[in-house]
VEXSEVEX-735615 format. One record per residue: x, y, z of N, C-alpha, C in turn. Coordinates in steps of 0.02 Angstrom, whole numbers, padded with zeros to 5 digits, always signed. Layout:
// residues N
XYZXYZXYZ ...
//
This chain:
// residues 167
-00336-00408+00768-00312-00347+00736-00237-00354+00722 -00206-00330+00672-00149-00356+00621-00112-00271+00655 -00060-00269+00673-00004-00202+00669+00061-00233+00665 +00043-00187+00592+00102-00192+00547+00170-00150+00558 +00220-00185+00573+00298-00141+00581+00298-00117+00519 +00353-00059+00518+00381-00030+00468+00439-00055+00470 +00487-00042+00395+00564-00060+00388+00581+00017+00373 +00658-00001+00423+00687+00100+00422+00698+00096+00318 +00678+00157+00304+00695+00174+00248+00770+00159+00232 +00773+00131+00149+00836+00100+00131+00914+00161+00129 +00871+00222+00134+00947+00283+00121+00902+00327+00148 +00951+00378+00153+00943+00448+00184+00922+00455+00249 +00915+00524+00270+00894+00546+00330+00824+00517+00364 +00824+00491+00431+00745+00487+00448+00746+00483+00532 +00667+00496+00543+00673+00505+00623+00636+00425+00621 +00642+00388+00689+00602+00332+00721+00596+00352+00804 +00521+00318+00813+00529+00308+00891+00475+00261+00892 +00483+00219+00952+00434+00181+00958+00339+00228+00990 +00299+00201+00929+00228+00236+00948+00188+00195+00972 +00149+00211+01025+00135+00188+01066+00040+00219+01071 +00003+00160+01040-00084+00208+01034-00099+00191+01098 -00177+00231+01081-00230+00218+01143-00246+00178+01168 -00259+00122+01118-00280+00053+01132-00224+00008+01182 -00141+00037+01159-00099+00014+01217-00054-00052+01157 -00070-00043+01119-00042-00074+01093+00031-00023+01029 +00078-00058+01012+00136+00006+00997+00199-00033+00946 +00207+00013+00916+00264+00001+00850+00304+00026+00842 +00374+00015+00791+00426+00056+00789+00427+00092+00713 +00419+00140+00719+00398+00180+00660+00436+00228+00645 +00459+00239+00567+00526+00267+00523+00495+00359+00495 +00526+00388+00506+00484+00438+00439+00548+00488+00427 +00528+00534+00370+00538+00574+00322+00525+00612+00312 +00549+00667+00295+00537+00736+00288+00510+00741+00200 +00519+00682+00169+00464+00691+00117+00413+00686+00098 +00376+00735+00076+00297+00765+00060+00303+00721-00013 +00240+00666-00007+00200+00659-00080+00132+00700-00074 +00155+00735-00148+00082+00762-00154+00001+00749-00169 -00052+00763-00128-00121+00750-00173-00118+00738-00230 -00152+00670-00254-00142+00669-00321-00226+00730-00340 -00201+00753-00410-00240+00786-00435-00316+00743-00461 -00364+00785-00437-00427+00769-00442-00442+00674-00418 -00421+00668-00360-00422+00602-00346-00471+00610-00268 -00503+00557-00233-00529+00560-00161-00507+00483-00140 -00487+00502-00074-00460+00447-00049-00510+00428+00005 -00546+00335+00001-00596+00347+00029-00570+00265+00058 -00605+00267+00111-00584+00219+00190-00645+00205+00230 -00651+00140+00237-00726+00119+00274-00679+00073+00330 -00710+00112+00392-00684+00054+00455-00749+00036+00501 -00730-00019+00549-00757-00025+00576-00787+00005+00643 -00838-00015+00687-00843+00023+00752-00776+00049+00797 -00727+00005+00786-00669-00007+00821-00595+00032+00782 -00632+00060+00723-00579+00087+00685-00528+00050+00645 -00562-00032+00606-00530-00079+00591-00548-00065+00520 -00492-00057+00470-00515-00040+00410-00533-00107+00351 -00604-00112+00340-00650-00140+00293-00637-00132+00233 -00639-00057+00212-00635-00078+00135-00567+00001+00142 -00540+00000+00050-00476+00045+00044-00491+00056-00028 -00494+00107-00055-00520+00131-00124-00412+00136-00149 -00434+00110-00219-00355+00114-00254-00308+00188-00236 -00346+00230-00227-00299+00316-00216-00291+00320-00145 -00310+00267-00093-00301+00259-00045-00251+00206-00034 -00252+00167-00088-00166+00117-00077-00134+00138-00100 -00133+00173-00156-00072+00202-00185-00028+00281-00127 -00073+00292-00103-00040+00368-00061-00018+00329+00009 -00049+00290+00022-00031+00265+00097+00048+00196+00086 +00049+00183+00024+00091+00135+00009+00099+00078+00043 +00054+00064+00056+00050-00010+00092-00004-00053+00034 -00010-00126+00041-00050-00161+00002-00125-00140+00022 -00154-00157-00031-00246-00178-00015-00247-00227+00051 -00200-00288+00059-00199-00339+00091-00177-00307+00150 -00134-00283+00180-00111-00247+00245-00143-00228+00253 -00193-00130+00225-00244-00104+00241-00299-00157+00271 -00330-00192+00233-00391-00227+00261-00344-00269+00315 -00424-00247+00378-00412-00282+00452-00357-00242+00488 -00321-00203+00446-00283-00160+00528-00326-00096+00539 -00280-00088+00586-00294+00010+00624-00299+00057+00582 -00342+00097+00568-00337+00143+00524-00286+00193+00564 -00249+00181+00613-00197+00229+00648-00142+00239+00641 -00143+00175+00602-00052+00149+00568-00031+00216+00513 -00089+00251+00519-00088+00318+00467-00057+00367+00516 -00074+00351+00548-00049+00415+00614+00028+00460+00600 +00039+00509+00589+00096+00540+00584+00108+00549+00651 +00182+00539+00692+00194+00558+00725+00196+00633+00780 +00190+00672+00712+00194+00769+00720+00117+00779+00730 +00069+00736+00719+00004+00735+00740-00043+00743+00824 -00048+00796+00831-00034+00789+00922-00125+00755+00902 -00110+00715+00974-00172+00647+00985-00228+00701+01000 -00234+00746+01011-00310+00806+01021-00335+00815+00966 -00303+00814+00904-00348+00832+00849-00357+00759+00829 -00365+00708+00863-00419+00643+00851-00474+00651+00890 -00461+00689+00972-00501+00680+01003-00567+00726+00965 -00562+00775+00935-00648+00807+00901-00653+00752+00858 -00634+00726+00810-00642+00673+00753-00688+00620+00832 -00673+00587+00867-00714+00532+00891-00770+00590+00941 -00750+00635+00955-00794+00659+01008-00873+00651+00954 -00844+00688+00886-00908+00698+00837-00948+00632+00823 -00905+00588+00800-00921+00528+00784-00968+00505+00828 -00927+00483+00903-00973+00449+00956-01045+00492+00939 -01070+00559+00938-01105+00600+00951-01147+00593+00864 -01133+00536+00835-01171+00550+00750-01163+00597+00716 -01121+00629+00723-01104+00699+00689-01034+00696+00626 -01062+00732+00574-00981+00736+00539-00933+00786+00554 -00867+00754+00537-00813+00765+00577-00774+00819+00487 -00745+00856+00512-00684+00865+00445-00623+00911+00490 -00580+00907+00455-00511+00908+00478-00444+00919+00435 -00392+00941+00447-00335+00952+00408-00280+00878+00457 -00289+00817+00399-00236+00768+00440-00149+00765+00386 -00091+00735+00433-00048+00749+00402-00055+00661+00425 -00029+00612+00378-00032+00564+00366+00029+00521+00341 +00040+00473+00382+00126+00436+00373+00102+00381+00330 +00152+00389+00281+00159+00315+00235+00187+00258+00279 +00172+00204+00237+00215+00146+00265+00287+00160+00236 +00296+00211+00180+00392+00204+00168+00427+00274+00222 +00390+00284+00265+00409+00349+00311+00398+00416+00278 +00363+00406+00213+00340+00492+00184+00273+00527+00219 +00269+00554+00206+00199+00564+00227+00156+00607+00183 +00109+00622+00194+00046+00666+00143+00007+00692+00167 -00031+00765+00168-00087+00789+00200-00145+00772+00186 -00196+00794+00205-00277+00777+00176-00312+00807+00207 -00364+00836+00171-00428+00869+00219-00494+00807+00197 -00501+00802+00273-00524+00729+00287-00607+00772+00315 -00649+00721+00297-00712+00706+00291-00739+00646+00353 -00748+00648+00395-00786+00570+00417-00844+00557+00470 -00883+00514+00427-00952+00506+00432-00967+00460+00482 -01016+00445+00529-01022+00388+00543-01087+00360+00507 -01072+00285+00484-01100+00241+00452-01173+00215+00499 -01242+00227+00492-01274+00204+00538-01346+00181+00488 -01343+00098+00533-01398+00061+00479-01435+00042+00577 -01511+00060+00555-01559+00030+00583-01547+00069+00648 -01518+00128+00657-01524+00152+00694-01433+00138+00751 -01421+00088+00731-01336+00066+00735-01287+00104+00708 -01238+00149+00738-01184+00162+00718-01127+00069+00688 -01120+00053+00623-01088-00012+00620-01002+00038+00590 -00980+00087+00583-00946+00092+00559-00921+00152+00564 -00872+00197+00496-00859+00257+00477-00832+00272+00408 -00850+00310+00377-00823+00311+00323-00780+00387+00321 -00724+00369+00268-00684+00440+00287-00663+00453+00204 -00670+00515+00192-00668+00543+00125-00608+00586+00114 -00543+00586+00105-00501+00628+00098-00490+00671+00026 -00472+00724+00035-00464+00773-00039-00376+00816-00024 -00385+00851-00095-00309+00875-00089-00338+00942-00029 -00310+00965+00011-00303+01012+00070-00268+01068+00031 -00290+01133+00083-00266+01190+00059-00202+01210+00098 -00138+01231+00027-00083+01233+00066-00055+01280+00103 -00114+01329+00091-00137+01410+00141-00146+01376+00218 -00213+01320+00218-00219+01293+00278-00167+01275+00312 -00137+01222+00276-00084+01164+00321-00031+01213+00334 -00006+01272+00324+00043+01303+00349+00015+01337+00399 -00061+01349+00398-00065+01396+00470-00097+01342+00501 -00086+01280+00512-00078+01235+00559-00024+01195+00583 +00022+01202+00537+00086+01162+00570+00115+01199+00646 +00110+01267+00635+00122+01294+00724+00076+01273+00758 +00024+01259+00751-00047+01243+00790-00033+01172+00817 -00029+01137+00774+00003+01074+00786+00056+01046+00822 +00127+01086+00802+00182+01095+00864+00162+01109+00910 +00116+01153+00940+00113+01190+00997+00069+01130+01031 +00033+01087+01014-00013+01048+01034+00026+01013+01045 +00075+00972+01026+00123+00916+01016+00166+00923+01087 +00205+01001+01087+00237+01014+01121+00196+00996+01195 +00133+01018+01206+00104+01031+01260+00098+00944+01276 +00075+00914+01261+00060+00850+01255+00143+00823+01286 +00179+00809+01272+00258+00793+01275+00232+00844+01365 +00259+00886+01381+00254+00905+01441+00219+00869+01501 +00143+00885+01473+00095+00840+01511+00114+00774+01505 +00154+00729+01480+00174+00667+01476+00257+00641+01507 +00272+00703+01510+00336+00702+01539+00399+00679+01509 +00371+00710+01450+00451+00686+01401+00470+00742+01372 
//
């Protein structure tokens, strides 16, 4: 499995800290207080593996995440992870999954240039012969009614998390 560093953005303002996933493995990661928007009438669509290793990357999925086709395939689909993302709203996304069930969600999502983007995310698990082999995840433009009455939802989760962790 490939994890990819970021480079701090070339100007302006930005936060970094080193992130640190589940798996235990951890990066030093840049971001920005700039929002790219959903592109209009586009779906951003992502096939990973059991392990959450991303297989395939549809073009509206390289272009918003700004990383190559070539980076995407074989890393973490986590390298998406926004920092302001408290780690509980992954835990229903796998609770469903493990359980064959579809998952949907309001995610806020970090570029590789430190921007980031929302999405109301879709994800399936992939099951042949009775085998979960995968997941597929369907993103669309999100409602901007929603993502504002979740960004407190989200702090407050974030915040709580930081406590229980002792930082």
């Amino acid at each position: 499995m490939r994890l990819l560093d970021m480079t701090a953005p070339a100007s302006g303002s930005y936060r970094e800290k080193r992130q640190t996933y589940y798996d235990g493995t951890s990066r030093q990661i840049y971001w920005t207080e700039h929002e790219v928007p959903f592109p209009e009438g586009r779906l951003i669509v992502s096939r990973t593996d059991r392990d959450g290793i991303i297989t395939h990357a549809n073009d509206a999925f390289v272009e918003m995440s700004a990383y190559t086709q070539e980076e995407l395939l074989g890393a973490p689909h986590y390298i998406l992870r926004h920092p302001e993302m408290p780690a509980i709203a992954f835990q229903g996304l796998w609770d469903d999954c493990h359980a064959r069930k579809k998952w949907h969600g309001y995610v806020k999502n970090l570029r590789k240039d430190g921007a980031y983007y929302w999405v109301y995310a879709t994800v399936v698990p992939n099951i042949r012969h009775g085998i979960v082999e995968g997941y597929t995840s369907v993103r669309r433009k999100p409602s901007r009614t929603k993502i504002n009455e979740l960004i407190p939802v989200y702090q407050k989760l974030l915040d709580e998390e930081r406590v229980r962790q002792g930082q």
